[in-house]
Residue, then its C-alpha position, 0 to 999 in steps of 0.5 A: x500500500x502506498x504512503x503518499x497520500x493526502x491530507x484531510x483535517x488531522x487524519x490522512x487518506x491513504x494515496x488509493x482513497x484520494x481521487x486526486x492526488x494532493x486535493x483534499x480527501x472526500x469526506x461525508x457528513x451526517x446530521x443525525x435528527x429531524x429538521x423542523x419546521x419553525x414553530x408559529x408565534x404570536x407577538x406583541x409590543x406593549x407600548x406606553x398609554x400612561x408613563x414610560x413602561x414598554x414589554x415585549x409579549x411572545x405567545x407560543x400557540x402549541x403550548x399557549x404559554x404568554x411570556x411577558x419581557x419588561x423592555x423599558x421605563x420605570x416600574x411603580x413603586x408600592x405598586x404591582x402589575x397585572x396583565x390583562x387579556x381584552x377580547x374584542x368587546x368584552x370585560x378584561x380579564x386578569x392573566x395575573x400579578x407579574x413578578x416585581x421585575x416586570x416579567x411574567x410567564x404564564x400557560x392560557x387555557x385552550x379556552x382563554x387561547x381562542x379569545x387571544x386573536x383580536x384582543x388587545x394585551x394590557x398592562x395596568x398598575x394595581x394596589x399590592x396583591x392585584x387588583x381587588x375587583x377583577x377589573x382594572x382598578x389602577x392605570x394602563x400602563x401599556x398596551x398591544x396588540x398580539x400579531x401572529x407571525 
């Protein structure tokens, strides 16, 4: 067997497995796996009504899971966020007290799902604990509209 041969990455190919002598040796690769497809997104951009906070809003439609991101402005002291879904021509409804930080996480039932296209995401500053009257009582603080993409 011959010695020649050439050079591929730290290994050699002997001068018989090379089909060109002094070009690189041919290799394969195999992905291992199954390619996806992207998953579809809903977004939303909350952006100011009263004040200075803004937060980015993903819905990710197999899980309904609505991850909320506090994207600017200053958070109100004494004071607690609450989410809220408002369908069109309908009473909002509380999708909870967000962390203190402004975020917030949370898994919408298949129900509260359907009514998400053509709401409008809310954000407003209720007292400690969350609004008392399952309505917004404190100000909206930002608001959006979510987009499927």
């Amino acid at each position: 067997m011959a010695t020649r041969g050439c050079r591929s990455g730290a290994s050699f190919c002997p001068t018989s497995a090379a089909p060109w002598p002094g070009r690189p040796c041919p290799r394969a690769v195999f992905v291992s796996g199954v390619l996806e497809t992207p998953r579809p997104e809903i977004l939303a951009s909350l952006e100011p009504v009263s004040g200075t906070l803004a937060f980015d809003v993903r819905i990710d439609p197999p899980t309904h899971t609505v991850a909320v991101d506090h994207r600017g402005g200053d958070l109100p002291e004494g004071r607690v966020l609450q989410l809220w879904l408002i369908p069109e021509g309908e009473q909002p409804i509380s999708l909870g007290v967000m962390s203190p930080g402004g975020d917030h996480i949370v898994v919408l039932s298949d129900e509260m799902a359907a009514r998400v296209p053509g709401a409008t995401l809310a954000v407003s500053d209720e007292p400690e604990g969350g609004s008392p009257t399952g309505l917004p009582t404190g100000a909206v603080r930002a608001a959006g509209i979510p987009i499927p993409l």
